[in-house]
N, CA, C and O atoms as CSV, one atom per row, in Angstrom:
chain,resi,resn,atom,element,x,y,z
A,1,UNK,N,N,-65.651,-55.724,214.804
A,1,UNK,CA,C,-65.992,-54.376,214.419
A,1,UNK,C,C,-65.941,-54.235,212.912
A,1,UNK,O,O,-65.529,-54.919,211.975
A,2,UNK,N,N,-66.525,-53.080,213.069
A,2,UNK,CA,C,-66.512,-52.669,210.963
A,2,UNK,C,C,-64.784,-53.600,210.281
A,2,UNK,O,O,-64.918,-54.586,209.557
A,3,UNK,N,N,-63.551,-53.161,210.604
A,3,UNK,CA,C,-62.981,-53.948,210.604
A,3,UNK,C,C,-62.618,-54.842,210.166
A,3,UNK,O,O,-62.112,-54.912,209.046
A,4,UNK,N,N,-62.811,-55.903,211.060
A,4,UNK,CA,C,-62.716,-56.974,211.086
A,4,UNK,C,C,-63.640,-57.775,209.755
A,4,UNK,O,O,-63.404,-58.786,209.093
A,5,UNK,N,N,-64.971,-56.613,209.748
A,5,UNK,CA,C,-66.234,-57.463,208.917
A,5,UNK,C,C,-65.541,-57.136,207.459
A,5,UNK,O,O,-65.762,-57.925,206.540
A,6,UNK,N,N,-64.455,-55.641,207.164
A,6,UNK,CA,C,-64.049,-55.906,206.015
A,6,UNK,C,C,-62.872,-56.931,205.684
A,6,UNK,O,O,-62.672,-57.277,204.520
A,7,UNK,N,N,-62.273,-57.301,206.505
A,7,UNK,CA,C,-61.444,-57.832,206.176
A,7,UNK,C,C,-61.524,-59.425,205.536
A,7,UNK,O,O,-60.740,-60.120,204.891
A,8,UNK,N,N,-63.367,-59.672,206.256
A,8,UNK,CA,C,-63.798,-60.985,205.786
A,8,UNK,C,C,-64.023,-60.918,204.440
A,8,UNK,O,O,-63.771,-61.873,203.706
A,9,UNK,N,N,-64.571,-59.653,203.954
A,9,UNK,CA,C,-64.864,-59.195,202.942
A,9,UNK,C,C,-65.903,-59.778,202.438
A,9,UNK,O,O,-65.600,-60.515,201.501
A,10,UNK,N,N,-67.188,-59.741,202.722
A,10,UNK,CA,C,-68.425,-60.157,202.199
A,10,UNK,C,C,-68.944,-59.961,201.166
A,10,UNK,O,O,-69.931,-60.590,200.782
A,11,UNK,N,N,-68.306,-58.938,200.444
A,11,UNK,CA,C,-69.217,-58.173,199.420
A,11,UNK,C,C,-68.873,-58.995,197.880
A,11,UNK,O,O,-69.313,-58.667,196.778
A,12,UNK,N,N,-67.783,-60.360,198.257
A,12,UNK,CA,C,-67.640,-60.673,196.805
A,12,UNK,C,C,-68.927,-62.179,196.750
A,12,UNK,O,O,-69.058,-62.989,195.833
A,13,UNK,N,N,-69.628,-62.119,197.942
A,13,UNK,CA,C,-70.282,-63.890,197.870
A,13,UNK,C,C,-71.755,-63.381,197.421
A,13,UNK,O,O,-72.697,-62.996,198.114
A,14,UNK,N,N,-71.595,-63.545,195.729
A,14,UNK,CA,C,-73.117,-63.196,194.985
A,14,UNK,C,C,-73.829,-64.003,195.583
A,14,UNK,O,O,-74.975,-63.558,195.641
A,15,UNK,N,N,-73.690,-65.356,196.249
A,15,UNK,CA,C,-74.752,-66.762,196.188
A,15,UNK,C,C,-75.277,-66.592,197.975
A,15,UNK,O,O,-76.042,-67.344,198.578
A,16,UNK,N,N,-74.495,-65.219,198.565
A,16,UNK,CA,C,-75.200,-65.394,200.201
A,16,UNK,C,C,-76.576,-65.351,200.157
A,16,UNK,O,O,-77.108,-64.810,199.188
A,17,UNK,N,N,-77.230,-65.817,201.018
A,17,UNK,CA,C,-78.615,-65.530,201.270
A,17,UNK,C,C,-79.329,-65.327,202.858
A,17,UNK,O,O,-80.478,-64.935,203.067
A,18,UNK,N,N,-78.592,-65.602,203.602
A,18,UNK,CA,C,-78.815,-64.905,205.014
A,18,UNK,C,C,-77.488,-64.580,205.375
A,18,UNK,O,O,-76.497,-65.164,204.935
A,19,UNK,N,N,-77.473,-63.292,206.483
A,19,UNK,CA,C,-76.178,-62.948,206.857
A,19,UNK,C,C,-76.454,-62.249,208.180
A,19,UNK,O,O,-77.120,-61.216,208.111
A,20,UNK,N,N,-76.076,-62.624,209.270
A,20,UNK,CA,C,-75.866,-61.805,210.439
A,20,UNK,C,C,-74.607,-61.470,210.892
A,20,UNK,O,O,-73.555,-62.074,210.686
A,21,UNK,N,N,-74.791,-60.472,211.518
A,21,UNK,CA,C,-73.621,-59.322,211.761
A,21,UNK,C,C,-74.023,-58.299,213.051
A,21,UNK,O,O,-73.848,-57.132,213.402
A,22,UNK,N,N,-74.592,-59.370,213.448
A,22,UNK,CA,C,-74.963,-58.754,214.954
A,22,UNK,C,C,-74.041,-58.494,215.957
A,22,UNK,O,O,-73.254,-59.439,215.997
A,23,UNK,N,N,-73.686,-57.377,217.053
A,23,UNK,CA,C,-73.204,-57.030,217.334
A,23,UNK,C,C,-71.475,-57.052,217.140
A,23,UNK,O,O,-70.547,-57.566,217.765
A,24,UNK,N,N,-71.583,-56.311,216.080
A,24,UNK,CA,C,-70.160,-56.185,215.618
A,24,UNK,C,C,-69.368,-54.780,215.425
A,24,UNK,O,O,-68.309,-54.554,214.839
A,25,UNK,N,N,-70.567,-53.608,216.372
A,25,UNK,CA,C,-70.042,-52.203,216.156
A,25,UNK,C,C,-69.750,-51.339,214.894
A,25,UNK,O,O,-69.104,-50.329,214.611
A,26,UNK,N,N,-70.537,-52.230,214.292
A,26,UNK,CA,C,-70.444,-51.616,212.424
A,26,UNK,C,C,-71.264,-50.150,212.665
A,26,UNK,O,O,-72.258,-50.068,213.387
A,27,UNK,N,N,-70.757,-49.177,212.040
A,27,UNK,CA,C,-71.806,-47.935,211.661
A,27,UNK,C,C,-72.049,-47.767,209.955
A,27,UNK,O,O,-72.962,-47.000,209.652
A,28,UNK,N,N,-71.632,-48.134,209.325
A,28,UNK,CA,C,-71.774,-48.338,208.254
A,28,UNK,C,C,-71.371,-49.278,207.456
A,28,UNK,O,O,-70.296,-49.819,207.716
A,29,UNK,N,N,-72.266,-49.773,206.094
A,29,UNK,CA,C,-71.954,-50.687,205.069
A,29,UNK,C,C,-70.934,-50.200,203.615
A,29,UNK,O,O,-71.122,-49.187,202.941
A,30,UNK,N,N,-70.011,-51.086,203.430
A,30,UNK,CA,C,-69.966,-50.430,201.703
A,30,UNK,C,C,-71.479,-50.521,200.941
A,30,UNK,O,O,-72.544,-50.656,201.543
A,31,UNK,N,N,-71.370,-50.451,199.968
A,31,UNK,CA,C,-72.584,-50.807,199.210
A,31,UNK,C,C,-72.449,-52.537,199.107
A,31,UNK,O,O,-71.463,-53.272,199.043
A,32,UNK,N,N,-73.981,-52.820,199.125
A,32,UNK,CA,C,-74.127,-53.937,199.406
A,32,UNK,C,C,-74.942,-54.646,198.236
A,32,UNK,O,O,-75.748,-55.565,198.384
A,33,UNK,N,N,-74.529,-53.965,196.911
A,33,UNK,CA,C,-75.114,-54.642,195.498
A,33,UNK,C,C,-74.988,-55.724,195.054
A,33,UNK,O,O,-75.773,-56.465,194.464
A,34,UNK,N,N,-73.381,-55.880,195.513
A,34,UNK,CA,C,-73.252,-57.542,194.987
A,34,UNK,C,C,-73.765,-58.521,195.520
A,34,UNK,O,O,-74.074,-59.488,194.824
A,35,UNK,N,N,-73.946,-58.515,196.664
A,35,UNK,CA,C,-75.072,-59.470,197.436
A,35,UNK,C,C,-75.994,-59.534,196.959
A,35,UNK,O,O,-76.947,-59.011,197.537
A,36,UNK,N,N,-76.238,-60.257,195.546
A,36,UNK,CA,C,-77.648,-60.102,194.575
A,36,UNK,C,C,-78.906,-61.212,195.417
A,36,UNK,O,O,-80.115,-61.020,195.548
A,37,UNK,N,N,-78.291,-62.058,195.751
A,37,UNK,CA,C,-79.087,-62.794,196.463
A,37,UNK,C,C,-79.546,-62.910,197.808
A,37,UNK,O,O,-80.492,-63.619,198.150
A,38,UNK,N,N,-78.761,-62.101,198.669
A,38,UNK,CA,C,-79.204,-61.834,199.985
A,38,UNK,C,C,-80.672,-61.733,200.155
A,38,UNK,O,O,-81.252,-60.927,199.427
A,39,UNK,N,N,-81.556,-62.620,201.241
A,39,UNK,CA,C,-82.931,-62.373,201.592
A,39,UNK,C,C,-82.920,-62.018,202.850
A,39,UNK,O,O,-84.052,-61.758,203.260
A,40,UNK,N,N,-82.270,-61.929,203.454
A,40,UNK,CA,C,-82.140,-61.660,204.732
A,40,UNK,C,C,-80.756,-61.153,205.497
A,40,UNK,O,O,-79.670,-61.728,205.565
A,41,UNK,N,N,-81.270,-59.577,206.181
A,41,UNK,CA,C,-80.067,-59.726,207.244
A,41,UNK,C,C,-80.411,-58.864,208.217
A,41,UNK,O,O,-81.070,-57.825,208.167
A,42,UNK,N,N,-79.618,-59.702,209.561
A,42,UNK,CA,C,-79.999,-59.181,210.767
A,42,UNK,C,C,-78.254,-58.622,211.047
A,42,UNK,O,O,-77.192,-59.238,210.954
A,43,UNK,N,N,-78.611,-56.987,211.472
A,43,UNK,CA,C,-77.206,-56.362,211.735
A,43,UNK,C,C,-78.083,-55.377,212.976
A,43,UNK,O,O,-78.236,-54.161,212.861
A,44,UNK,N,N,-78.548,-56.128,214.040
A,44,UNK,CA,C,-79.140,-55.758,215.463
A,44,UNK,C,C,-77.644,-55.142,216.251
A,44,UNK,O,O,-76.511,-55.459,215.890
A,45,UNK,N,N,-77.935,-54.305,217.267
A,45,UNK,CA,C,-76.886,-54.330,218.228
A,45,UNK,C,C,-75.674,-53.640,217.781
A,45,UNK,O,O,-74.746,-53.586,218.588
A,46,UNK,N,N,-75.488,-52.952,216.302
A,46,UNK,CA,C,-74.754,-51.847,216.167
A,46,UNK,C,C,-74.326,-50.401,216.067
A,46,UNK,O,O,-74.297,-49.912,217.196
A,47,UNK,N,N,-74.049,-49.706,215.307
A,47,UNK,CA,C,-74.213,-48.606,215.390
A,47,UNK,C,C,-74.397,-47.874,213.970
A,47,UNK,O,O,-73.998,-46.735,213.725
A,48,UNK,N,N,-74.999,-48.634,213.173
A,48,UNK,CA,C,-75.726,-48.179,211.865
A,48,UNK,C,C,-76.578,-46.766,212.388
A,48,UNK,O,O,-77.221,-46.597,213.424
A,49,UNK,N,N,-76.294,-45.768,211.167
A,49,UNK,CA,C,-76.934,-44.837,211.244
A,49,UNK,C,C,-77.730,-44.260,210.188
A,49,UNK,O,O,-78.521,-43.319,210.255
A,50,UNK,N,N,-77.433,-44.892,209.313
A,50,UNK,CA,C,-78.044,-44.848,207.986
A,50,UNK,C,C,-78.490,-46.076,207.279
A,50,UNK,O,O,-77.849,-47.111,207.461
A,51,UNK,N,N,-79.795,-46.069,206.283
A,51,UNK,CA,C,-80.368,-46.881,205.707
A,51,UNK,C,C,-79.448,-47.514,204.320
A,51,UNK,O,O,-79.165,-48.651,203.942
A,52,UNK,N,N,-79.205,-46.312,203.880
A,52,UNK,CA,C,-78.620,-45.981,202.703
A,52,UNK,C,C,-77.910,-47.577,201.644
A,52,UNK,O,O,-77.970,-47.842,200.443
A,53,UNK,N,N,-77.497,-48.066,202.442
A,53,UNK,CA,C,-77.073,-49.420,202.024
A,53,UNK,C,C,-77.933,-50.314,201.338
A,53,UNK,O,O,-77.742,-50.726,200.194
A,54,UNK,N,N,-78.976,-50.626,202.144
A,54,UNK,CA,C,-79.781,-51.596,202.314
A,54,UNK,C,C,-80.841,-51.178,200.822
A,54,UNK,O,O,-81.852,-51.863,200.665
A,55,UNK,N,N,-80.585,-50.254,199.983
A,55,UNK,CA,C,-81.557,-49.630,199.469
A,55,UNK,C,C,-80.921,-50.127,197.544
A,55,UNK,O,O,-81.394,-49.943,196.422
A,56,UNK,N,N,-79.794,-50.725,198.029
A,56,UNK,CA,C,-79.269,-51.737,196.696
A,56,UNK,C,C,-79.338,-53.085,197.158
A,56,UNK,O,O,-78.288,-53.700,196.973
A,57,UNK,N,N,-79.955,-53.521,197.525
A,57,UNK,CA,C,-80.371,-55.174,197.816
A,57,UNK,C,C,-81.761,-55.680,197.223
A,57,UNK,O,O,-82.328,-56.491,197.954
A,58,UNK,N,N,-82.379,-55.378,196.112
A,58,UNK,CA,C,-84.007,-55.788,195.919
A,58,UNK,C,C,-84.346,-57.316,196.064
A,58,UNK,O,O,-85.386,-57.806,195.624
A,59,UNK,N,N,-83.569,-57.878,196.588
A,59,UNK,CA,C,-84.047,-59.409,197.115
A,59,UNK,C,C,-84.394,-59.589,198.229
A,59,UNK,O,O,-85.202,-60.437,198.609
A,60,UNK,N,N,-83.755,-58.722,198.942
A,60,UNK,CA,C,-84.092,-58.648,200.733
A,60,UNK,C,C,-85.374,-58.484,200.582
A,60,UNK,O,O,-86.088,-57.864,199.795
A,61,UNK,N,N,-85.649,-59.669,202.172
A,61,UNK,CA,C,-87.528,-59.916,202.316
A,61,UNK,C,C,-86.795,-59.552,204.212
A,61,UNK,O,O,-87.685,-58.964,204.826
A,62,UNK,N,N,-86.266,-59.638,204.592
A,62,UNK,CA,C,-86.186,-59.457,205.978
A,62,UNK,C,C,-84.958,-58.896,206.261
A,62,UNK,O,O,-83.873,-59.424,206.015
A,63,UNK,N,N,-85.222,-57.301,207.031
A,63,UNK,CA,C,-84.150,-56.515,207.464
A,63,UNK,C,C,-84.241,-56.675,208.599
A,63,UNK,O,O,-85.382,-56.401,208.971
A,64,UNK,N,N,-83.273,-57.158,209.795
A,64,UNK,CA,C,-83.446,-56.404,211.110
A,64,UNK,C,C,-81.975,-55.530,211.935
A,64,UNK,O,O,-80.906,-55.923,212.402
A,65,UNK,N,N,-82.731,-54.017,211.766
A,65,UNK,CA,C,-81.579,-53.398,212.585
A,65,UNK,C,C,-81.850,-52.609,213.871
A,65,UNK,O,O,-81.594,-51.441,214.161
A,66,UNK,N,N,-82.607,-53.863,214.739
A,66,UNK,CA,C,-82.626,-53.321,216.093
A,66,UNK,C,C,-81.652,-52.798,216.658
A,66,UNK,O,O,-80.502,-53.046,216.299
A,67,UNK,N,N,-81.962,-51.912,217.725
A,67,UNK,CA,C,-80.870,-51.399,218.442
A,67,UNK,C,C,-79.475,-51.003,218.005
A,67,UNK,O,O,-78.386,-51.288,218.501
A,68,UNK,N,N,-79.889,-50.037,216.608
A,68,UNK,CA,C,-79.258,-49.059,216.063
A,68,UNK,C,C,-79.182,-47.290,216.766
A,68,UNK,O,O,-79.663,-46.823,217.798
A,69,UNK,N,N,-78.517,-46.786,215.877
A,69,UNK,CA,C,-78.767,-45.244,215.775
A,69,UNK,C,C,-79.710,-44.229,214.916
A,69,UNK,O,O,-79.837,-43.005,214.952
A,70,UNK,N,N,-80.459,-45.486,213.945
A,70,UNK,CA,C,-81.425,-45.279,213.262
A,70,UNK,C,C,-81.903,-43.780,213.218
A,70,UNK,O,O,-82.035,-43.546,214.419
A,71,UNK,N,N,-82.212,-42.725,212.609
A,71,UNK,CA,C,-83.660,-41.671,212.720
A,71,UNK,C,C,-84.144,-41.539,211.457
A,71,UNK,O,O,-85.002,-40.681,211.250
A,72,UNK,N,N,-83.703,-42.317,210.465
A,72,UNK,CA,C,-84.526,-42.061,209.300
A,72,UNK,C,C,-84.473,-43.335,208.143
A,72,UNK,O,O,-83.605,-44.158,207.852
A,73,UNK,N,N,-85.538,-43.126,207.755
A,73,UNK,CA,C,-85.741,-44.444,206.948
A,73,UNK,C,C,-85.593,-43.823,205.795
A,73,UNK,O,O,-85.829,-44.583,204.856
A,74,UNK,N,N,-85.278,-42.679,205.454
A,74,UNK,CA,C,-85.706,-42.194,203.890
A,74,UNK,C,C,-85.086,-42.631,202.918
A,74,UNK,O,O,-85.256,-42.047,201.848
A,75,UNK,N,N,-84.203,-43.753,202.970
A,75,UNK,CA,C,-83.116,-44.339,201.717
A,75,UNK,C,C,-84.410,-45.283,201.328
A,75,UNK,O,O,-84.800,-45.196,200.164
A,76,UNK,N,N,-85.047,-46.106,202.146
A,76,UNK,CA,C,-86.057,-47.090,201.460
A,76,UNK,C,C,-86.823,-45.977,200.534
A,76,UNK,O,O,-86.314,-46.435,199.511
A,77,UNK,N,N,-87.513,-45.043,200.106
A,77,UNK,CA,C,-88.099,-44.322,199.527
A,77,UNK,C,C,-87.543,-44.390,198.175
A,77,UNK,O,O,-88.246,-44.592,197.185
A,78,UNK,N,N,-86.284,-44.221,198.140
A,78,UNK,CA,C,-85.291,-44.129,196.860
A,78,UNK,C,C,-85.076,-45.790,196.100
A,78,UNK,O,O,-84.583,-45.961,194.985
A,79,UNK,N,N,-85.587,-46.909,197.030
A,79,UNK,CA,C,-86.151,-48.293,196.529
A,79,UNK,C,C,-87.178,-48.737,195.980
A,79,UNK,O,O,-87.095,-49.609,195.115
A,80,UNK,N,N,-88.660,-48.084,196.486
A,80,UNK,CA,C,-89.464,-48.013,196.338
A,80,UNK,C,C,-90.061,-49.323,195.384
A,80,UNK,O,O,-90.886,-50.143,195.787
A,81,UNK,N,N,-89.443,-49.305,194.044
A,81,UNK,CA,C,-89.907,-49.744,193.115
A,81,UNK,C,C,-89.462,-51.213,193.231
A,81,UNK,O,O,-90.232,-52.144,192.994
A,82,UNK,N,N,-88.318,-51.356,193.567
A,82,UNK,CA,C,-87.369,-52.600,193.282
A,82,UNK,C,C,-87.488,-53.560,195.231
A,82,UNK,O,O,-86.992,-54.607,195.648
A,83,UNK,N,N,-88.035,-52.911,195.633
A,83,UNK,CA,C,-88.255,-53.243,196.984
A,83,UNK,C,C,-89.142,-54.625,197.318
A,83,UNK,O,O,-90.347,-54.738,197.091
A,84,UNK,N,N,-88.649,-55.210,197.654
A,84,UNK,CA,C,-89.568,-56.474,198.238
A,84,UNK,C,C,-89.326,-56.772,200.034
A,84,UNK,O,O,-89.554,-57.950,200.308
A,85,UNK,N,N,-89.157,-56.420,200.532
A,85,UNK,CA,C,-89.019,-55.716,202.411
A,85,UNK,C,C,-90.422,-56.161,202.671
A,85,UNK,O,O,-91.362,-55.426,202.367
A,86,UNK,N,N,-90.642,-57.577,203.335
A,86,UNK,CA,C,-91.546,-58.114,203.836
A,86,UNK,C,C,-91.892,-57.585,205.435
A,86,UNK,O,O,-93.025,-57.318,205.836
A,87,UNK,N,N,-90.608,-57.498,206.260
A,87,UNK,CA,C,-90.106,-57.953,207.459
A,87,UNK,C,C,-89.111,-56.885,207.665
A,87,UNK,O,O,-88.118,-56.790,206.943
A,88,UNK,N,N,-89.471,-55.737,209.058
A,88,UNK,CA,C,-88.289,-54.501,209.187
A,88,UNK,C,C,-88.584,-54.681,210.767
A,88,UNK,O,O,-89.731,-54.935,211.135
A,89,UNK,N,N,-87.499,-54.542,211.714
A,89,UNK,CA,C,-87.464,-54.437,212.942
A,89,UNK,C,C,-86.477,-53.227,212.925
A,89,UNK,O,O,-85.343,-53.353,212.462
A,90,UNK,N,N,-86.843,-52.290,213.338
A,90,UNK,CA,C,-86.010,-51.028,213.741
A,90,UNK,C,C,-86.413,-50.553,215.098
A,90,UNK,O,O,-86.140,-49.400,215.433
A,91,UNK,N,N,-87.060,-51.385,215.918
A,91,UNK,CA,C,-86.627,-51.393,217.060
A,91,UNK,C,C,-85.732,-50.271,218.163
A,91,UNK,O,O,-84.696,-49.982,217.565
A,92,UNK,N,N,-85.759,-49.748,219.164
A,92,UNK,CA,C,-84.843,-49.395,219.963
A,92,UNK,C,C,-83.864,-48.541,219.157
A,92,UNK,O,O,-82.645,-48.534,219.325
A,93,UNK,N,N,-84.685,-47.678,218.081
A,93,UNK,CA,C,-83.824,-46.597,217.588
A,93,UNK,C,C,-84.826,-45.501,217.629
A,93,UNK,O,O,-85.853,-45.403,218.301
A,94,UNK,N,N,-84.201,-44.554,216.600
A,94,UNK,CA,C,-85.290,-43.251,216.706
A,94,UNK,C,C,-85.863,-42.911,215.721
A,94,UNK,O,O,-85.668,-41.773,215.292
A,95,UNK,N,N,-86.616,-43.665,215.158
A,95,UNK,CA,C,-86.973,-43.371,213.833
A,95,UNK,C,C,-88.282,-42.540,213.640
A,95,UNK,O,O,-89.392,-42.689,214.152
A,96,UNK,N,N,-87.784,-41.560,212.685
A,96,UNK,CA,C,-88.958,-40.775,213.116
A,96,UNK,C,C,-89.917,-40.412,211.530
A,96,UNK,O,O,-90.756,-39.515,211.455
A,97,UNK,N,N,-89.580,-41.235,210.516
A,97,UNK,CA,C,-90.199,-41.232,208.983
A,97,UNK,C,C,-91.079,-42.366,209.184
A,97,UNK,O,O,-91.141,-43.188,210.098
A,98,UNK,N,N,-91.800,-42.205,208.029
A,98,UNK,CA,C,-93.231,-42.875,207.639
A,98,UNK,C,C,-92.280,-43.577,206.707
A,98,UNK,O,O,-91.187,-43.221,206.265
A,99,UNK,N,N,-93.293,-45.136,206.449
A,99,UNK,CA,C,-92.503,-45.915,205.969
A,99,UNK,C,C,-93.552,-46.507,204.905
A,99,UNK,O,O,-93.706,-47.703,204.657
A,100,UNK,N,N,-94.406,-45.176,204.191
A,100,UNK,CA,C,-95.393,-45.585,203.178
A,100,UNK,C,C,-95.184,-46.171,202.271
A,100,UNK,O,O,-96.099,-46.822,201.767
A,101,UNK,N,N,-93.076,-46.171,201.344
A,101,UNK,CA,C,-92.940,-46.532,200.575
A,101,UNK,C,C,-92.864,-48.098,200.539
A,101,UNK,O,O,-93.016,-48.805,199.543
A,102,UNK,N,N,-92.654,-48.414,201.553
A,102,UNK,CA,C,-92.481,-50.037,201.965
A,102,UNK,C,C,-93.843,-50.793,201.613
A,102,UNK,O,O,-94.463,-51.518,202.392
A,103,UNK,N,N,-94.112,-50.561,200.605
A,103,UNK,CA,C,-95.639,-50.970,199.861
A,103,UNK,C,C,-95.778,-52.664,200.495
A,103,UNK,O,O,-96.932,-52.976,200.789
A,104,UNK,N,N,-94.872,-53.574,200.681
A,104,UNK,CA,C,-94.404,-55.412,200.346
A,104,UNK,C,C,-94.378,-55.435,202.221
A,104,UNK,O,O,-94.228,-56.604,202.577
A,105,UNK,N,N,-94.480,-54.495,203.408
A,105,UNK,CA,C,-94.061,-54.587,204.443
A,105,UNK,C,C,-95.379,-55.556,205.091
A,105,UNK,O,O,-96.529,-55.153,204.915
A,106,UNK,N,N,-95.181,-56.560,205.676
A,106,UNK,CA,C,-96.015,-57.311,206.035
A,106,UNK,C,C,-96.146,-57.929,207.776
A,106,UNK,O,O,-96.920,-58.610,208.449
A,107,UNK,N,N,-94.631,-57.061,207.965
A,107,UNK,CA,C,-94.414,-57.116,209.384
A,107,UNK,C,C,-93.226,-55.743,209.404
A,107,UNK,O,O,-92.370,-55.362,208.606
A,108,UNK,N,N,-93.763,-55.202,210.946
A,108,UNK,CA,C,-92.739,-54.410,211.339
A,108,UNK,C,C,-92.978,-53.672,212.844
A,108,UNK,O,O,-93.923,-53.032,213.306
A,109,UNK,N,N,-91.329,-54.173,213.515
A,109,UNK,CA,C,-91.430,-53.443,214.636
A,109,UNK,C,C,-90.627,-52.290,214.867
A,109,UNK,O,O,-89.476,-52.258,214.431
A,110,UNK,N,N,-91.074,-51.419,215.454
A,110,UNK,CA,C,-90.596,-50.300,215.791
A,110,UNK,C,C,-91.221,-49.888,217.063
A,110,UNK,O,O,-91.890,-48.865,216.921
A,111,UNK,N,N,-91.214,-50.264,218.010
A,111,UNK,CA,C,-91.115,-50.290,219.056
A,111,UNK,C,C,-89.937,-49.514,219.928
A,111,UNK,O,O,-88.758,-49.513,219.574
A,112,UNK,N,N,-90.433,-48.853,221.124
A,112,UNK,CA,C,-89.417,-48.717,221.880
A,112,UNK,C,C,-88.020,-47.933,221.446
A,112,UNK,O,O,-87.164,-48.285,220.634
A,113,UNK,N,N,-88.089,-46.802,222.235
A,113,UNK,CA,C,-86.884,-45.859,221.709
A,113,UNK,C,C,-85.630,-45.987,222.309
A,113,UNK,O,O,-85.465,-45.965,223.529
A,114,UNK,N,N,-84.833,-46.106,221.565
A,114,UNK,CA,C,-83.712,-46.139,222.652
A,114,UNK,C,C,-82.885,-45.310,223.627
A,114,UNK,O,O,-82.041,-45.855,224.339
């Protein structure tokens, strides 16, 4: 759980570059800036409810947060510029925003409500 994931404490490894954290009951991230190098992360299967995190990472090319609590994407908007988000699966949530700012999006599912 959230927890446990701080106690690993991820947020000091500048050099990560993939990270899953799939089903681990997380609803939220600290800020996730120092992860300068992160390209990828799959945090499927929790209970994220907000984008908000993900919107200090401009290296990320692949988000997936299937089977969240998802309903709004509007933190990517506030990225816009610094955004490189190839790859978004939001999946099995409720998302109910346009995701025009995601200019770099080259795949994305959103499929299926949960």
């Amino acid at each position: 759980d959230l927890y446990r994931l701080l106690e690993v404490d991820i947020y000091h490894l500048e050099k990560l570059q993939h990270l899953d954290v799939s089903y681990n009951r997380i609803n939220q991230f600290e800020s996730l800036k120092e992860l300068k190098s992160l390209r990828s992360l799959n945090a499927n299967h929790n209970s994220i409810t907000s984008c908000k995190s993900f919107q200090d990472l401009p290296g990320l090319v692949s988000l997936s947060l299937k089977a969240n609590c998802i309903r709004r994407l509007v933190n990517f908007e506030n990225a816009h510029r610094h955004n490189q988000l190839e790859s978004l699966d939001v999946s099995y949530n409720r998302c109910l925003d346009s995701i025009e700012s995601l200019v770099h999006l080259r795949e994305l599912n959103a499929g299926e409500f949960s």
